[in-house]
N, C-alpha and C positions, 0 to 999 in steps of 0.2 A: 518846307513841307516834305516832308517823308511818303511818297507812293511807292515803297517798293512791300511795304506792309498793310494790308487795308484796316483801319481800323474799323471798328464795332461800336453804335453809338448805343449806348442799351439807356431807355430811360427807368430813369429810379423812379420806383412806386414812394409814394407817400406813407407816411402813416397811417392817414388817416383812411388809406383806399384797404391797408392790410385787415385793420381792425373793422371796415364795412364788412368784407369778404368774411373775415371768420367768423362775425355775428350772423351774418346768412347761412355760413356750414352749420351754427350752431342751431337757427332758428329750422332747418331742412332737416336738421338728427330729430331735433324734438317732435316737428312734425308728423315723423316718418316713425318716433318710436309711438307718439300721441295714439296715432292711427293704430299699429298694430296692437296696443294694449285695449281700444276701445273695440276692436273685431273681437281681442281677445276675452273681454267682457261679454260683448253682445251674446257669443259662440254659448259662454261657460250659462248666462242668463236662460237660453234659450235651452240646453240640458236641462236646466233644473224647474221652468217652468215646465218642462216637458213630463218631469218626474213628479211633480206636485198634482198635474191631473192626470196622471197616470194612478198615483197613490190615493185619490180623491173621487175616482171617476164612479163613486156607486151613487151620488149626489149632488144634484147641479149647485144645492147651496155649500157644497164643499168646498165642487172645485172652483167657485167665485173666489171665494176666501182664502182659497189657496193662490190662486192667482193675485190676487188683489197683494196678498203678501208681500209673496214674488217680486213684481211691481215698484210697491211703495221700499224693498227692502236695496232694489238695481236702484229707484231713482234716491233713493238717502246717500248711498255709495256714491253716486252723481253729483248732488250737489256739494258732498263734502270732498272729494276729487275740485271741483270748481273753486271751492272755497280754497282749498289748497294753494292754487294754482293762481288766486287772486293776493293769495299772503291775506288772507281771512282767517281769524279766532274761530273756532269750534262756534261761539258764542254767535256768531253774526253769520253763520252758516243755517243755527237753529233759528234765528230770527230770519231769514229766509225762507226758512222750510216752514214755518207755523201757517201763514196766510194758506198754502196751497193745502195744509192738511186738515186748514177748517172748509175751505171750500168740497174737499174730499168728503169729508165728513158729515157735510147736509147735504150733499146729493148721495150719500149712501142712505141717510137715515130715510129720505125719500122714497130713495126704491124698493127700501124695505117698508115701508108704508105703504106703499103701494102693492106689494109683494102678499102684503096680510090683506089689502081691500080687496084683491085679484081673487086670495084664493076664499075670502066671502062670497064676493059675486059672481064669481067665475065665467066670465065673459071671456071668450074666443076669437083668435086673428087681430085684427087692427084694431079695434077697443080695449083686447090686453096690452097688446104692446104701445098702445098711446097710453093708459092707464099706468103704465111701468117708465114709461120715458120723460113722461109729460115734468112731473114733479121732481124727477133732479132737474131738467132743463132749467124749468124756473128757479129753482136754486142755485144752479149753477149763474143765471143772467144775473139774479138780483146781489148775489156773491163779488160776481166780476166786473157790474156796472160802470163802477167807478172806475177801475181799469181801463174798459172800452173806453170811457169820455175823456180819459188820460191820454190815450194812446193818439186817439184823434182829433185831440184839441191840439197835440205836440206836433202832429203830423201837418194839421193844414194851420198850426198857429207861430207859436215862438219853440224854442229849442227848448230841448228837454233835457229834465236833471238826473242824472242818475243818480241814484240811493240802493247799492246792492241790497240792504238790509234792511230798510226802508218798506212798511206794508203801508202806505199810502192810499195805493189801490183797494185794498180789500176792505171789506167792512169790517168792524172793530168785535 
């Protein structure tokens, strides 16, 4: 034995510890740039909602429909970012988005149902706004039903299947 030199015992990493480590640097970039691009959404969303009832503000049925816009145009951006993100077709992103935009869709037709019975009878306070709210709710329950009994038969039953693309839930 040689002490006049101290040796250094250095342990060698693995492979397979390198390739842990730079999937976590990589998964921490993406998180961190994930993030700052979805502020950066949020921020540019919230200008331009901001400008739609600004450009809109002489009529409350405007700026509905300006917002509602707005809205369905962030969350189409959304799920087709997701669908991106999942290595999803265009095709299976739209089959995604259809069920949420029939459910949209009769609870709008409702409120505007409601919106022509309101300005018939013209009731004031809590019988407008139950007359305004009532009929999407129910559209929205009898819409999402299925859903609901989906969600919690999976919950308190057996494991659930995921079908990104899949409108299972909704009524046909």
């Amino acid at each position: 034995m040689n002490f006049s030199r101290p040796q250094r015992i250095q342990k060698q990493r693995r492979p397979a510890d390198a390739r842990l480590r730079q999937a976590f640097a990589r998964g921490v970039r993406d998180n961190v740039l994930g993030e700052a691009g979805v502020q950066v959404v949020r921020g540019g969303a919230m200008v331009v909602l901001a400008l739609a009832v600004v450009c809109t503000a002489r009529g409350g049925l405007a700026v509905s429909v300006a917002m509602s816009a707005v809205e369905l145009t962030i969350s189409g951006v959304g799920q087709l970012i997701a669908a991106h993100m999942l290595r999803a077709n265009l095709f299976s992103a739209a089959a995604a988005i259809i069920p949420g935009l029939k459910t949209a869709a009769l609870c709008g037709a409702g409120v505007r149902g409601a919106a022509v019975l309101c300005a018939s009878l013209q009731p004031r306070g809590v019988p407008a706004l139950a007359m305004t709210v009532l009929p999407a709710a129910a559209a929205f329950a009898w819409m999402e039903a299925a859903t609901a009994h989906e969600l919690l038969s999976h919950a308190f039953g057996a494991s659930p299947r995921v079908d990104f693309a899949g409108a299972q839930g909704e009524r046909a």
